[in-house]
N, C-alpha and C positions, 0 to 999 in steps of 0.2 A: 504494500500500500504506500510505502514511500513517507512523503512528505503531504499528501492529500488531507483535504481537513474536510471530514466529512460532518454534518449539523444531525442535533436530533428531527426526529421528526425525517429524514432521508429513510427512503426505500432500498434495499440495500439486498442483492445475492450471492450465497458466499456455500461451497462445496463443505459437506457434513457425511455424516457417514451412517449407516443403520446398524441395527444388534448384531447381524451380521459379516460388520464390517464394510458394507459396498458400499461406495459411493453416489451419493444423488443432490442435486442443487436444493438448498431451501432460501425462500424469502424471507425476510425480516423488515423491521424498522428500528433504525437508531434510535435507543433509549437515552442513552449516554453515550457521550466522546471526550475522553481523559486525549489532550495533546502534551506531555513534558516535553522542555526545549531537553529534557537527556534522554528521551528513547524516541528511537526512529519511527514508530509505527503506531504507538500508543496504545490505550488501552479504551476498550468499549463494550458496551452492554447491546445489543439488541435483542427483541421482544417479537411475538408473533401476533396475530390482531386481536388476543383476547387479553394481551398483556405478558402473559405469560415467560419469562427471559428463555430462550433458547441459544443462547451463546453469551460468554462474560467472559472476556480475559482479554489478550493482547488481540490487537488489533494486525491481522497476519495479511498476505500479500494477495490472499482466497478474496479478501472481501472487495466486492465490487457495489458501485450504485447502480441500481434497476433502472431500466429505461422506460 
């Protein structure tokens, strides 16, 4: 993800994985966007539409904005 500064409220798709292990794309929306000027990628929360967080941690180079 770089230097990208993504806002809450962004629709956001980013590669997850199932009980299985396989990989499949899920959609989210930015809860939170932690940017520290000392880590490159940062850290964030996104949620699915009932609120619920389906992803929290670093901010990895998977996460793209939805078009």
């Amino acid at each position: 993800m770089g230097k990208r500064k993504l806002k809450a409220g962004d629709r956001v798709i980013f590669e997850s994985h199932d009980e299985h292990c396989l990989p499949f794309q899920q959609v989210g929306i930015v809860k939170r966007y932690i940017y520290p000027h000392f880590h490159p990628d940062g850290y964030i929360e996104i949620v699915d539409k009932a609120g619920d967080t389906i992803l929290y941690g670093e901010a990895g180079k998977g996460i793209q904005k939805a078009k």
